[in-house]
N, CA, C and O atoms as CSV, one atom per row, in Angstrom:
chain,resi,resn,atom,element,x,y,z
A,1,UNK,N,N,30.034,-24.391,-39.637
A,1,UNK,CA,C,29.341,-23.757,-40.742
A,1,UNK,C,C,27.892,-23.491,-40.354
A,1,UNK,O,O,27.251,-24.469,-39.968
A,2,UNK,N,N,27.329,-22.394,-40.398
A,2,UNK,CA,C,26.094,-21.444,-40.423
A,2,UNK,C,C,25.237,-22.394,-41.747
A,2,UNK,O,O,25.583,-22.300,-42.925
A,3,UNK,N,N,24.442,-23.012,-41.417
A,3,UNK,CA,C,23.423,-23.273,-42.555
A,3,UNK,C,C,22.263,-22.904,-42.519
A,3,UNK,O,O,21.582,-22.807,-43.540
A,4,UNK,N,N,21.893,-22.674,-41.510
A,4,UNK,CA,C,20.268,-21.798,-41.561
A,4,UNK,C,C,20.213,-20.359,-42.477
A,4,UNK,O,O,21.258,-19.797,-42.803
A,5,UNK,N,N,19.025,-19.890,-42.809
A,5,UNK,CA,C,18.748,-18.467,-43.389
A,5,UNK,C,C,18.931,-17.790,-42.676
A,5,UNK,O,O,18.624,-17.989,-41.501
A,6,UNK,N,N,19.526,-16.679,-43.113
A,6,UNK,CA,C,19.776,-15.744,-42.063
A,6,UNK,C,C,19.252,-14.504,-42.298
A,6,UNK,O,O,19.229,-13.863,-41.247
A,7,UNK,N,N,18.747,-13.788,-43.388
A,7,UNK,CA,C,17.904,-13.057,-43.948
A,7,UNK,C,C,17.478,-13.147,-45.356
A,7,UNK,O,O,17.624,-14.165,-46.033
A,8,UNK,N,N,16.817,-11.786,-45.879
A,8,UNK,CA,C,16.030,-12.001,-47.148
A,8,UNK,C,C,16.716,-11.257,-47.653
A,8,UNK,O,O,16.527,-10.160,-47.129
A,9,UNK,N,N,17.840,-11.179,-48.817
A,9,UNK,CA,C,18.318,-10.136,-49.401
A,9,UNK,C,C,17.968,-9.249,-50.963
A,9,UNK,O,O,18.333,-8.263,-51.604
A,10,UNK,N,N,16.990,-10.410,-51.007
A,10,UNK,CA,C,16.266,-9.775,-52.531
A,10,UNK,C,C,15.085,-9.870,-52.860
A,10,UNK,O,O,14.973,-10.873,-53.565
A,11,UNK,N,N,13.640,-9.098,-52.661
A,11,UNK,CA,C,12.675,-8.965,-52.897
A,11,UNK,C,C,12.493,-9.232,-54.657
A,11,UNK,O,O,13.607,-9.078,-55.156
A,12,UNK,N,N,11.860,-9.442,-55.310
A,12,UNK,CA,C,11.276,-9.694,-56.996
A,12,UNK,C,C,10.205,-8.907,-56.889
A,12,UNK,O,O,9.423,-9.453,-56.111
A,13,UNK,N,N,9.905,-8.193,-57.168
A,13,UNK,CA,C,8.138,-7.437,-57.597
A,13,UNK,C,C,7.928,-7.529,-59.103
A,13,UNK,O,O,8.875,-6.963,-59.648
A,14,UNK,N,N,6.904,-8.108,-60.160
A,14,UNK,CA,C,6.625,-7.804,-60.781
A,14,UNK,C,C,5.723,-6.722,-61.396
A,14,UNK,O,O,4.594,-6.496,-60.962
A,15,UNK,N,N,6.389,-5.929,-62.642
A,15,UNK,CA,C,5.867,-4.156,-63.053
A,15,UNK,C,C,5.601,-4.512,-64.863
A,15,UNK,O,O,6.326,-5.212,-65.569
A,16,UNK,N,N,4.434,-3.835,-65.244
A,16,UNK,CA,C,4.605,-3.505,-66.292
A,16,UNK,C,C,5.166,-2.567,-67.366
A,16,UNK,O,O,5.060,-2.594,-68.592
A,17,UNK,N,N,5.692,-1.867,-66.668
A,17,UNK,CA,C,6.490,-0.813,-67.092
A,17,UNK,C,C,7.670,-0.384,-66.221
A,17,UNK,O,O,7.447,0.367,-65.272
A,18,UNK,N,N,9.064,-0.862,-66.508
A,18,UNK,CA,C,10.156,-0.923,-65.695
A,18,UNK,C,C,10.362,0.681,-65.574
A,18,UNK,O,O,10.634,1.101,-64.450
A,19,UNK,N,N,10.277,1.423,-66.422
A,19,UNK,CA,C,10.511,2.896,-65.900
A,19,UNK,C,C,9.698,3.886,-65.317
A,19,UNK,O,O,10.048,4.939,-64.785
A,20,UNK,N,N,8.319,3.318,-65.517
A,20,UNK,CA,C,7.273,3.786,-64.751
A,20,UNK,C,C,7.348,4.058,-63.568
A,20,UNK,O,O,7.235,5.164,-63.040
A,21,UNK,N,N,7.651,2.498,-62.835
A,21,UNK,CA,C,7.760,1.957,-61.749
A,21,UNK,C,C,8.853,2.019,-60.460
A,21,UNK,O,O,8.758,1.874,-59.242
A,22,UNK,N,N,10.343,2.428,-61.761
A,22,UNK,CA,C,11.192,2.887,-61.045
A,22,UNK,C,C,11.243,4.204,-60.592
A,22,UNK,O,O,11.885,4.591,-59.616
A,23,UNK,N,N,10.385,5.041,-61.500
A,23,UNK,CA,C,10.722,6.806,-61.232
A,23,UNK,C,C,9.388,6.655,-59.798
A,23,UNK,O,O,9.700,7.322,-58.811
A,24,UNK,N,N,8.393,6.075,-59.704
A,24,UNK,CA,C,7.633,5.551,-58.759
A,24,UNK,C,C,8.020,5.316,-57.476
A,24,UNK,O,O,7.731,5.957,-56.466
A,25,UNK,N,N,8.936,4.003,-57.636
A,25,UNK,CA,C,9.552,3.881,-56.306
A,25,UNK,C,C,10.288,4.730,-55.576
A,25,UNK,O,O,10.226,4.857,-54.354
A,26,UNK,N,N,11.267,5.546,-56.616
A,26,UNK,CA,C,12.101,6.137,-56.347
A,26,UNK,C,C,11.231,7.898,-55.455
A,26,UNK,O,O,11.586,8.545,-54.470
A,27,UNK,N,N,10.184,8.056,-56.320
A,27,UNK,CA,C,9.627,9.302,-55.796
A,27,UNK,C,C,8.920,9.052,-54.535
A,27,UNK,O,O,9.112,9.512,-53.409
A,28,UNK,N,N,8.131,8.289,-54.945
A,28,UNK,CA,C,6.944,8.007,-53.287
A,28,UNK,C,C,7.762,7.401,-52.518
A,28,UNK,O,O,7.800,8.150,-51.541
A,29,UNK,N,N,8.676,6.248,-52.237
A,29,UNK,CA,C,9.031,5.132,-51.366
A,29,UNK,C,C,11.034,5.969,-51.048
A,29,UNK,O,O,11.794,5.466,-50.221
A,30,UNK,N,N,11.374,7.044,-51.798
A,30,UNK,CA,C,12.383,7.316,-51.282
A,30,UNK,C,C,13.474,6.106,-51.539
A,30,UNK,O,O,14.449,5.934,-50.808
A,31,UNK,N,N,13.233,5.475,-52.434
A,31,UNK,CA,C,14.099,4.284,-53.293
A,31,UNK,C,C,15.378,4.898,-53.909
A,31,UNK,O,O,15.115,5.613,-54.876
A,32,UNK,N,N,16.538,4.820,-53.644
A,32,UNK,CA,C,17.486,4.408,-54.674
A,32,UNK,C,C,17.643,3.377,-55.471
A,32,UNK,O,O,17.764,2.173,-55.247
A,33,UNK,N,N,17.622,4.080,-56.547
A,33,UNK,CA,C,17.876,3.517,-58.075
A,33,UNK,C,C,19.233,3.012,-58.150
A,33,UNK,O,O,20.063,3.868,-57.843
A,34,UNK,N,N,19.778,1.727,-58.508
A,34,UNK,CA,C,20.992,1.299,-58.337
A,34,UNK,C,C,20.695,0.702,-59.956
A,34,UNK,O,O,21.775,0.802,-60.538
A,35,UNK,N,N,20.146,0.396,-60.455
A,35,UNK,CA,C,20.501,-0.566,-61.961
A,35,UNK,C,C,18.837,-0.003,-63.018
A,35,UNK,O,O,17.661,0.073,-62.664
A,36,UNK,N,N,19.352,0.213,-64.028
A,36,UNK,CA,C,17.760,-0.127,-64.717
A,36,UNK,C,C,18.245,-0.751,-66.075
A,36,UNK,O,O,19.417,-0.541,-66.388
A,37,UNK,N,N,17.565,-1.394,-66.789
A,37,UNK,CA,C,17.559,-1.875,-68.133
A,37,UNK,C,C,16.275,-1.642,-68.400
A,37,UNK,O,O,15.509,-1.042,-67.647
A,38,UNK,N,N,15.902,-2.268,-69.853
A,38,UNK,CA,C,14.693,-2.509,-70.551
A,38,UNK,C,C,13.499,-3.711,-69.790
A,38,UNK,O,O,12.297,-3.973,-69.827
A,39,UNK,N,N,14.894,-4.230,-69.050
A,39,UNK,CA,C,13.591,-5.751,-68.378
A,39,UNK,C,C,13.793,-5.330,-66.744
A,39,UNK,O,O,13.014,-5.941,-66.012
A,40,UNK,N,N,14.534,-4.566,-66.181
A,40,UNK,CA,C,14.664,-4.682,-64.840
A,40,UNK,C,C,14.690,-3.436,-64.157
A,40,UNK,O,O,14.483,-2.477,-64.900
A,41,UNK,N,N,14.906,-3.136,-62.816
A,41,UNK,CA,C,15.710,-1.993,-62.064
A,41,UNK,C,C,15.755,-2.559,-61.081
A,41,UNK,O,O,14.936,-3.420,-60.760
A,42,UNK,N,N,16.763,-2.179,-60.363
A,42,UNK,CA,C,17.432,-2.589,-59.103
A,42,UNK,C,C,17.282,-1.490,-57.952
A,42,UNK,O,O,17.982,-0.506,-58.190
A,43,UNK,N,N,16.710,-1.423,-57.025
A,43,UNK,CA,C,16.801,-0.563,-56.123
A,43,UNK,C,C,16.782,-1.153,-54.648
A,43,UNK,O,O,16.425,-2.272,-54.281
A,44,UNK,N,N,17.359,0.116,-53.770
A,44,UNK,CA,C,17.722,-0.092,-52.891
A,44,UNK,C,C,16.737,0.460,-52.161
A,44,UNK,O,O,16.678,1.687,-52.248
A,45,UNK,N,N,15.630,-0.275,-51.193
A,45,UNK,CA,C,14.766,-0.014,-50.489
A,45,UNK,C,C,15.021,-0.731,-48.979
A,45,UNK,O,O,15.721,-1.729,-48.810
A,46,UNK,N,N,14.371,-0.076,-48.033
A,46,UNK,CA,C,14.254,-0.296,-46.338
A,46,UNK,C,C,15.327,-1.457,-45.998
A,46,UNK,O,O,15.254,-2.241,-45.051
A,47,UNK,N,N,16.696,-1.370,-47.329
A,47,UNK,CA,C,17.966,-1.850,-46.191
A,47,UNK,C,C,18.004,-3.828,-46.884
A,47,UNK,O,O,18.262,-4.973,-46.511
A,48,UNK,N,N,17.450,-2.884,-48.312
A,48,UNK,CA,C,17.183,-4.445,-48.621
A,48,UNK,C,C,17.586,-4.072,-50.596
A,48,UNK,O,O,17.969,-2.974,-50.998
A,49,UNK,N,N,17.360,-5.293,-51.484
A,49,UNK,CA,C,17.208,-5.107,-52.477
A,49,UNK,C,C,16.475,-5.618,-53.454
A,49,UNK,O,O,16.429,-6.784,-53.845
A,50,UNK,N,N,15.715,-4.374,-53.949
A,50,UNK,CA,C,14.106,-4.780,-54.511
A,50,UNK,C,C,14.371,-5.050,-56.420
A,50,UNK,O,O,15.041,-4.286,-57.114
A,51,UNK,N,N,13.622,-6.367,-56.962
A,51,UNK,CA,C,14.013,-5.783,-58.052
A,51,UNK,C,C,12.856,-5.729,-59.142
A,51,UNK,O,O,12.306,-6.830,-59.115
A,52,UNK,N,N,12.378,-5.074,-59.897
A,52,UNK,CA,C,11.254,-4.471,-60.153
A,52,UNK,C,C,11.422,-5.578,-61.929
A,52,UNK,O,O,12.265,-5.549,-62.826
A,53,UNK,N,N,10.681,-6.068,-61.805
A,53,UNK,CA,C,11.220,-7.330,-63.062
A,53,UNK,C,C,9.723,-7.346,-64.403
A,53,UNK,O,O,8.695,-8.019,-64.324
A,54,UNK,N,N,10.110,-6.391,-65.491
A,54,UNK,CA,C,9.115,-6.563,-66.574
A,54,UNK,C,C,8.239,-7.762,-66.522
A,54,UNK,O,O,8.938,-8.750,-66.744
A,55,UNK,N,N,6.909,-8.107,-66.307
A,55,UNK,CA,C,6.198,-9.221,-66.435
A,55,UNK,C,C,4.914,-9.044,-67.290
A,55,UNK,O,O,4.617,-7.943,-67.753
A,56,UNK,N,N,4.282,-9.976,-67.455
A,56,UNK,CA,C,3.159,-10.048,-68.582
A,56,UNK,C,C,2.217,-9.007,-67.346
A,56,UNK,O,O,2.534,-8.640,-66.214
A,57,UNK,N,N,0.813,-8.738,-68.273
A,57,UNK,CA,C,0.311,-7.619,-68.300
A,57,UNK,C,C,-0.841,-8.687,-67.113
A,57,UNK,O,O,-1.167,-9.873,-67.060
A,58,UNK,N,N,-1.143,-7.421,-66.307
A,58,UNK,CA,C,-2.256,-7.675,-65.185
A,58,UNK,C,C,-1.408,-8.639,-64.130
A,58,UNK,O,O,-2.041,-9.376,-63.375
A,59,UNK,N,N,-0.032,-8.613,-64.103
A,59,UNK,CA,C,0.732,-9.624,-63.163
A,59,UNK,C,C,1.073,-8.577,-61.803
A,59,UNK,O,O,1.217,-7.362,-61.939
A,60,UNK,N,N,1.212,-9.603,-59.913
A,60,UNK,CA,C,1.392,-8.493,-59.442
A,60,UNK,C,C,1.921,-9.949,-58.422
A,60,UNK,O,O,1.857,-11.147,-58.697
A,61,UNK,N,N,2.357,-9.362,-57.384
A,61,UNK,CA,C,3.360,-10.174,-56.457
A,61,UNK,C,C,1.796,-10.515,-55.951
A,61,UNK,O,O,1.863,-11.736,-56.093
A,62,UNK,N,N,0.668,-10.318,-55.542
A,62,UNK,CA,C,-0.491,-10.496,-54.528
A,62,UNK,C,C,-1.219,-11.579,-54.816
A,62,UNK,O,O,-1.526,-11.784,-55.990
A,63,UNK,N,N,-1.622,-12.457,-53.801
A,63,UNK,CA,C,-2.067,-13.288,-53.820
A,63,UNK,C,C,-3.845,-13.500,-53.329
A,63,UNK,O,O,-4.459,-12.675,-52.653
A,64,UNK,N,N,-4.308,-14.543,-53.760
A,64,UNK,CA,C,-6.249,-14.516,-53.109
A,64,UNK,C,C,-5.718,-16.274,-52.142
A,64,UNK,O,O,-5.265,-17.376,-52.452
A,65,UNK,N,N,-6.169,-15.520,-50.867
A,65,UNK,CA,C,-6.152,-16.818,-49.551
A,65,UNK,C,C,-7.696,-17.573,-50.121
A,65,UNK,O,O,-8.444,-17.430,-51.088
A,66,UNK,N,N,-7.640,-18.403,-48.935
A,66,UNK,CA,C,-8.786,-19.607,-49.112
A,66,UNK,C,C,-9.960,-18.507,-48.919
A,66,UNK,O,O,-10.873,-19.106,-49.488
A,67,UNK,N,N,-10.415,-17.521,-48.568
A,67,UNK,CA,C,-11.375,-16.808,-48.804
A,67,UNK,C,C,-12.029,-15.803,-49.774
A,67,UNK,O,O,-13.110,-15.218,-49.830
A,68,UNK,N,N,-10.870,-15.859,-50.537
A,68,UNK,CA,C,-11.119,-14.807,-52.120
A,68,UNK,C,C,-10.444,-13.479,-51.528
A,68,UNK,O,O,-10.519,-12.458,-52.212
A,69,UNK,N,N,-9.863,-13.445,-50.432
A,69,UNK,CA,C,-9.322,-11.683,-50.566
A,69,UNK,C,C,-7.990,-11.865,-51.152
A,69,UNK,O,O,-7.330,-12.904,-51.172
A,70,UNK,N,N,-7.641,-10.548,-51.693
A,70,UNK,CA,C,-6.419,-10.558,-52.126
A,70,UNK,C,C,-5.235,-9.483,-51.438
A,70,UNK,O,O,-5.079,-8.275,-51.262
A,71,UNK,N,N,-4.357,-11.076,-51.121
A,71,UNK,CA,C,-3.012,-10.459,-50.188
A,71,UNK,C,C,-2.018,-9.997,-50.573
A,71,UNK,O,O,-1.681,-9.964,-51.757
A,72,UNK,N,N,-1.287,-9.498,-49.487
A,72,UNK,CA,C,0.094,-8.901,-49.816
A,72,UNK,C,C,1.213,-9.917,-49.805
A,72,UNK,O,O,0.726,-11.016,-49.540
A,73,UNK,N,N,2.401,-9.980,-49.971
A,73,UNK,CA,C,3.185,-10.972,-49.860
A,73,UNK,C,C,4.553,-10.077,-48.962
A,73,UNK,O,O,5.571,-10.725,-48.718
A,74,UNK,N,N,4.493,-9.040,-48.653
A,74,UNK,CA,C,5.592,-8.650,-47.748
A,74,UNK,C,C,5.021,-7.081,-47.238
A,74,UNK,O,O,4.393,-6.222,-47.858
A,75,UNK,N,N,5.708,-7.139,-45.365
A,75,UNK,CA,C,5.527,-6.111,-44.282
A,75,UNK,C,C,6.680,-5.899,-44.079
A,75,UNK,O,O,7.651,-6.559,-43.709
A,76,UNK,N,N,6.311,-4.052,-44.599
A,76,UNK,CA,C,7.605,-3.172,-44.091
A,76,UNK,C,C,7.056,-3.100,-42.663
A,76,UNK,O,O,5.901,-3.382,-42.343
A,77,UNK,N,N,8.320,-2.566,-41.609
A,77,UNK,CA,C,8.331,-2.163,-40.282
A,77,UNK,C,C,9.108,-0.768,-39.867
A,77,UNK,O,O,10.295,-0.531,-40.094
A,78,UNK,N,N,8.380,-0.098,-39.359
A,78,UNK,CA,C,8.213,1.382,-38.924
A,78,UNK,C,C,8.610,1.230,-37.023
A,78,UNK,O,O,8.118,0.328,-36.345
A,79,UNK,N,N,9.368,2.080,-36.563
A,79,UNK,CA,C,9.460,2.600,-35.262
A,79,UNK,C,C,8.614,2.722,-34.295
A,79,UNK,O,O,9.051,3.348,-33.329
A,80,UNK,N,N,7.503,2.324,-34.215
A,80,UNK,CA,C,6.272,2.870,-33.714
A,80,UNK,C,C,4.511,3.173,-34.400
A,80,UNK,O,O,4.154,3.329,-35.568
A,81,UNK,N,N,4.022,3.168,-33.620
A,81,UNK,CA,C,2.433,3.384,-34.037
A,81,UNK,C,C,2.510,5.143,-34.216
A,81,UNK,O,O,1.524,5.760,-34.617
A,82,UNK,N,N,3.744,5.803,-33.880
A,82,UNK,CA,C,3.577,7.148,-34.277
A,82,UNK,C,C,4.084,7.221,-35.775
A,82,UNK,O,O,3.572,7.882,-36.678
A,83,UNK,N,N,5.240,6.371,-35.854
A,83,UNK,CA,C,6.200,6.660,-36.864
A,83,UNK,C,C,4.757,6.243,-37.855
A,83,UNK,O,O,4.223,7.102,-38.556
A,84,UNK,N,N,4.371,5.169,-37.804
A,84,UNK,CA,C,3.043,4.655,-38.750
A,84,UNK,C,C,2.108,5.320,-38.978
A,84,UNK,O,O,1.586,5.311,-40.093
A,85,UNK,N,N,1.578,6.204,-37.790
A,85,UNK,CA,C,0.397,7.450,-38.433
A,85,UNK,C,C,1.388,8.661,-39.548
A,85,UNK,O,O,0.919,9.259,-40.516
A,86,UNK,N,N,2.567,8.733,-39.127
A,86,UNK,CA,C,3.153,9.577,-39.532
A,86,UNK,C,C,3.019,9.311,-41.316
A,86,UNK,O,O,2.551,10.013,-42.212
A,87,UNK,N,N,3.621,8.063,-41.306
A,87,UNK,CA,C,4.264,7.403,-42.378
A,87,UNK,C,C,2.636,7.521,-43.370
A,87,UNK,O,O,2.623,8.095,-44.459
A,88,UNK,N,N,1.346,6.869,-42.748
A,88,UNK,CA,C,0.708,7.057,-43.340
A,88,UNK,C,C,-0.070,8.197,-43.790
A,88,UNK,O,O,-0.725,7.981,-44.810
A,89,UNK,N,N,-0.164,9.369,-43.277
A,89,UNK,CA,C,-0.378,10.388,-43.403
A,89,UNK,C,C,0.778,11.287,-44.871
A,89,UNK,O,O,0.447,12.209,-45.616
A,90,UNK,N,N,1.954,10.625,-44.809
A,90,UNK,CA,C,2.802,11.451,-45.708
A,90,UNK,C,C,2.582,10.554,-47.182
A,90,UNK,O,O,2.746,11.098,-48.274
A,91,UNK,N,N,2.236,9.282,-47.059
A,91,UNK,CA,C,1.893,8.531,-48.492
A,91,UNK,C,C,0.720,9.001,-48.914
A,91,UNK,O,O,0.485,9.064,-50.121
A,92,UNK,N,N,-0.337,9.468,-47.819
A,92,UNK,CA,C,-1.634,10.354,-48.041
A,92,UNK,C,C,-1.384,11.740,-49.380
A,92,UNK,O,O,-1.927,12.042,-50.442
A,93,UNK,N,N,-0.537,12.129,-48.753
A,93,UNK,CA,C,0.450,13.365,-49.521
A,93,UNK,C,C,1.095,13.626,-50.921
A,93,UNK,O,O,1.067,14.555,-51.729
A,94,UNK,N,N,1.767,12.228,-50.841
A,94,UNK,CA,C,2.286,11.656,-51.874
A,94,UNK,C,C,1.661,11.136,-53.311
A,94,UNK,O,O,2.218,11.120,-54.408
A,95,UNK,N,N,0.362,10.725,-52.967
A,95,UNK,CA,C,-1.027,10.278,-53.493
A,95,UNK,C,C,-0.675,8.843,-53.587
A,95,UNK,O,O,-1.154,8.283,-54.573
A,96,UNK,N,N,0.023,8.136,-52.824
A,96,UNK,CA,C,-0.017,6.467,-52.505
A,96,UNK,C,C,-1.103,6.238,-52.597
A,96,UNK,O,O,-1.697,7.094,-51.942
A,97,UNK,N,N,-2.131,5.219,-53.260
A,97,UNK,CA,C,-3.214,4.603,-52.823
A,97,UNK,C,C,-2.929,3.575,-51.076
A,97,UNK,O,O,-2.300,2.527,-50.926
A,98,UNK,N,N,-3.450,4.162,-50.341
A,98,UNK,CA,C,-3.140,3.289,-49.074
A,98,UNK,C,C,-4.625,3.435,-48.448
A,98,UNK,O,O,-5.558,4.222,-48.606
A,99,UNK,N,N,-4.310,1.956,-47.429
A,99,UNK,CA,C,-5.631,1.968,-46.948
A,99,UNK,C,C,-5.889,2.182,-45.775
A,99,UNK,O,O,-4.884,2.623,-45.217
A,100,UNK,N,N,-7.044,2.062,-44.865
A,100,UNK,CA,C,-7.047,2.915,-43.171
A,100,UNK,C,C,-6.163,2.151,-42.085
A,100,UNK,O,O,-6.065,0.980,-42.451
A,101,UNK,N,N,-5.666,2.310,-41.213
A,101,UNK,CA,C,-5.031,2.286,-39.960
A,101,UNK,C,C,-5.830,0.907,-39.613
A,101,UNK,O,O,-7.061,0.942,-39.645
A,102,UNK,N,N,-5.361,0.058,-39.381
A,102,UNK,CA,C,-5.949,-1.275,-38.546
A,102,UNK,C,C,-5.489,-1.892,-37.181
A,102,UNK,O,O,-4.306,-2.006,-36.861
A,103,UNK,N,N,-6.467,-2.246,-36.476
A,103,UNK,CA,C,-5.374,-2.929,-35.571
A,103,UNK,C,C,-6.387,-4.498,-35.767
A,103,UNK,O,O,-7.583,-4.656,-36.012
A,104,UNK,N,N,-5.504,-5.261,-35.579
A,104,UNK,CA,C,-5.581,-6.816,-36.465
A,104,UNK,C,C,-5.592,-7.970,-35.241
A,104,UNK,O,O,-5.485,-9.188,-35.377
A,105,UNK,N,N,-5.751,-7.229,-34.051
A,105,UNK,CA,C,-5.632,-8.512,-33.120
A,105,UNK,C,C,-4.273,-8.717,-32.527
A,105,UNK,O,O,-4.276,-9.368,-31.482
A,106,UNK,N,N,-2.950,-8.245,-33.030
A,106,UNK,CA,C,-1.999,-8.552,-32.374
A,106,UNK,C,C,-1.393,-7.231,-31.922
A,106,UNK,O,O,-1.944,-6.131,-31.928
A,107,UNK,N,N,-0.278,-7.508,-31.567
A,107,UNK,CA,C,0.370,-6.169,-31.323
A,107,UNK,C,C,0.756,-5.092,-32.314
A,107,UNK,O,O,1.174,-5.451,-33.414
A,108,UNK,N,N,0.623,-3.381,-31.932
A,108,UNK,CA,C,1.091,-2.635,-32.686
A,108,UNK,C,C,-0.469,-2.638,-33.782
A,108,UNK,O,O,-1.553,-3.130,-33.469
A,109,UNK,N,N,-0.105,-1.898,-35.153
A,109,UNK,CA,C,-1.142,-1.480,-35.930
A,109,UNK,C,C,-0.473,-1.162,-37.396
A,109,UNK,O,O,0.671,-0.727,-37.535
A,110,UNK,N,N,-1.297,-1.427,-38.360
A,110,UNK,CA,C,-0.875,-2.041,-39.405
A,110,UNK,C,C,-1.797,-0.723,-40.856
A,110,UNK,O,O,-2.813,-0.066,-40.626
A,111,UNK,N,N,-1.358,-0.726,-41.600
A,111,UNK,CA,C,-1.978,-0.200,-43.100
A,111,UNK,C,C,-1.231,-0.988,-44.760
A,111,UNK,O,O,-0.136,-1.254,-45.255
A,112,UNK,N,N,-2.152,-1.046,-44.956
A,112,UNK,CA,C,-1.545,-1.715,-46.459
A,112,UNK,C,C,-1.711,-0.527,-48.009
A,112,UNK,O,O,-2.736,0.043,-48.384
A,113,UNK,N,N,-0.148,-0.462,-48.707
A,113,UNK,CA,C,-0.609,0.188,-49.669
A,113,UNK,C,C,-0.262,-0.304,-51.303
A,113,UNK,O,O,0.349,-1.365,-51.181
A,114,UNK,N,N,-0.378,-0.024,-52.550
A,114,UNK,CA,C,-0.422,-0.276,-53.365
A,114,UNK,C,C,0.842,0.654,-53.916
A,114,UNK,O,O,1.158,1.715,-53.378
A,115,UNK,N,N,1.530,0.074,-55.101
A,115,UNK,CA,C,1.987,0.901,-55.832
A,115,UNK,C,C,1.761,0.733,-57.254
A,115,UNK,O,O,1.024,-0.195,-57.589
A,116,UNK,N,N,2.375,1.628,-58.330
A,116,UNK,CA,C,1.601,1.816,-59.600
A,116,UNK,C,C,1.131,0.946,-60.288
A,116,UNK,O,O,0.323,1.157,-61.193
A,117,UNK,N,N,1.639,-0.336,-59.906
A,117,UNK,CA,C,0.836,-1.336,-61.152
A,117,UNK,C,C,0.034,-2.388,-60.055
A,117,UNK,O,O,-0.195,-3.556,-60.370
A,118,UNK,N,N,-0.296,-1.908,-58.939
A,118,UNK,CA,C,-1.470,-2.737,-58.121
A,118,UNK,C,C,-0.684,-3.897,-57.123
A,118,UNK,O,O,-1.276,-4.845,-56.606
A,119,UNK,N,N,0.837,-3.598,-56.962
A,119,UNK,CA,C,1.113,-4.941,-55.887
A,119,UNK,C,C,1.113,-3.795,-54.542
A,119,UNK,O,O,1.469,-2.621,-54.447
A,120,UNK,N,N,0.406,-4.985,-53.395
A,120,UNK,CA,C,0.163,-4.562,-52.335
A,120,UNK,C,C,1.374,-4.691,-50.980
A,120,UNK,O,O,2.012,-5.717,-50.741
A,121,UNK,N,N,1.454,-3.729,-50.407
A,121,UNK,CA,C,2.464,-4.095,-49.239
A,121,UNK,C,C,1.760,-3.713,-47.867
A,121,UNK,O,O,0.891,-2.842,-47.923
A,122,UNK,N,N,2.031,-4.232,-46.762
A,122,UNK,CA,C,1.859,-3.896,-45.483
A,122,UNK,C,C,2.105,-3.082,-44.766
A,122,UNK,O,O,1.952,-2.167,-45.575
A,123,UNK,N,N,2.440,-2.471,-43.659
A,123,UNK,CA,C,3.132,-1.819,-43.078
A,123,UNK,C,C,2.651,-2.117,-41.874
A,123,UNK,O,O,1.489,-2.516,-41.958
A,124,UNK,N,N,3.253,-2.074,-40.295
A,124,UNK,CA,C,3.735,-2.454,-39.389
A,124,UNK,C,C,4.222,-1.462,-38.370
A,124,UNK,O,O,5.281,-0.852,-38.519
A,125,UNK,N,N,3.495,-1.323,-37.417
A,125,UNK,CA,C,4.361,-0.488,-36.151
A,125,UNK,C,C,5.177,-0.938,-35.612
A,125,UNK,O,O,6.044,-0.187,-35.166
A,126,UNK,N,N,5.267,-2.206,-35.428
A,126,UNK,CA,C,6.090,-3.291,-34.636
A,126,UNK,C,C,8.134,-3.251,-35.186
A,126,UNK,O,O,8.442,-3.903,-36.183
A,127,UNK,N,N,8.621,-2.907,-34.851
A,127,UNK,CA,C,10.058,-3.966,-35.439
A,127,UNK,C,C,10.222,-4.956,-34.685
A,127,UNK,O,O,9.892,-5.131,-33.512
A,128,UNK,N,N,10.887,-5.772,-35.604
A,128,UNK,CA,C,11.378,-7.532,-34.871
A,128,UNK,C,C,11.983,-7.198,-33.842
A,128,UNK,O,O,12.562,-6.112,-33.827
A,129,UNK,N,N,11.995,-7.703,-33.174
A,129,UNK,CA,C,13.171,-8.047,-31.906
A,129,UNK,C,C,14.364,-8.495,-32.197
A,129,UNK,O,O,15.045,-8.461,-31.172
A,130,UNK,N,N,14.925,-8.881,-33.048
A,130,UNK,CA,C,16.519,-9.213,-33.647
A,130,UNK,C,C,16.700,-7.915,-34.435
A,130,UNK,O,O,17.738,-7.292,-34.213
A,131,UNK,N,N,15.846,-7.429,-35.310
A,131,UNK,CA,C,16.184,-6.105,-35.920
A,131,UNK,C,C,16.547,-4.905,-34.527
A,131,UNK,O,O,17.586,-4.246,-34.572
A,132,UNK,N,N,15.759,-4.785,-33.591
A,132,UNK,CA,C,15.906,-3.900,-32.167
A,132,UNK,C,C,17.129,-3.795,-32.034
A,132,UNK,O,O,17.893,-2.831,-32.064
A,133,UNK,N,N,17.305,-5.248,-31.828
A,133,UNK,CA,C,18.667,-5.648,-31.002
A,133,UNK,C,C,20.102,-5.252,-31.909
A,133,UNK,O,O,21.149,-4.879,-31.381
A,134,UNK,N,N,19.905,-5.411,-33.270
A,134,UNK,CA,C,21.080,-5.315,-34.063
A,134,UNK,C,C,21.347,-3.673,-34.299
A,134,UNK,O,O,22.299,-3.148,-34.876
A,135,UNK,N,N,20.077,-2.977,-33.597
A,135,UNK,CA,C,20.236,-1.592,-34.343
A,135,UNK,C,C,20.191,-0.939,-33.397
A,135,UNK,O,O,20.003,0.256,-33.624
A,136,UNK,N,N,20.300,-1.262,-32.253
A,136,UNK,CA,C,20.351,0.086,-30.869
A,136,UNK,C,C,21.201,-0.572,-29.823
A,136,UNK,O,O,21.452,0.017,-28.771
């Protein structure tokens, strides 16, 4: 028997407005819509499943580290530092609030963006090395 984790199959984001948020995901992020109610929507994002969950007002998945900035709590991963200028250039388009191109000290290069009710995500030139391997 397999007892370790073996992946993440369900992201939680909290939204103040479940339909806002879904016609949102669905337009900028290229989300399929799989479920909505009054408290939820279910969508199918980057091979995973996100679920967008009514919460009290000014609530957001992001967190403040021991220095007062405020973080993201999850990095999508892109093909490349091209696929990533690309990627960021078309959320440019889209009118994503996103922020400039970084490189952070490690490998590859990184941008973080927001969606409608202020939770922040990452983005990543890099893919894992088990993701590589499972997909080429």
């Amino acid at each position: 028997m397999n007892t370790r984790l073996l992946r993440v199959g369900t992201t939680y984001i909290p939204v103040s407005n479940v339909d806002r948020a879904a016609k949102w995901y669905v337009e900028k992020l290229d989300a399929q819509l799989n479920y909505q109610d009054e408290d939820k929507a279910i969508l199918n994002l980057a091979d995973q499943s996100f679920f967008l969950v009514k919460a009290g007002e000014n609530e957001t998945a992001n967190f403040y580290d021991v220095n007062g900035t405020e973080r993201f709590s999850l990095t999508f991963e892109v093909g490349g530092q091209e696929a990533l200028r690309e990627l960021h250039q078309d959320f440019n388009k889209r009118e994503i609030t996103v922020g400039e191109i970084e490189h952070r000290g490690h490998s590859g290069i990184n941008f973080v963006f927001k969606d409608v009710d202020g939770n922040k995500f990452d983005v990543w030139s890099e893919l894992s090395p088990s993701f590589k391997k499972a997909n080429h």
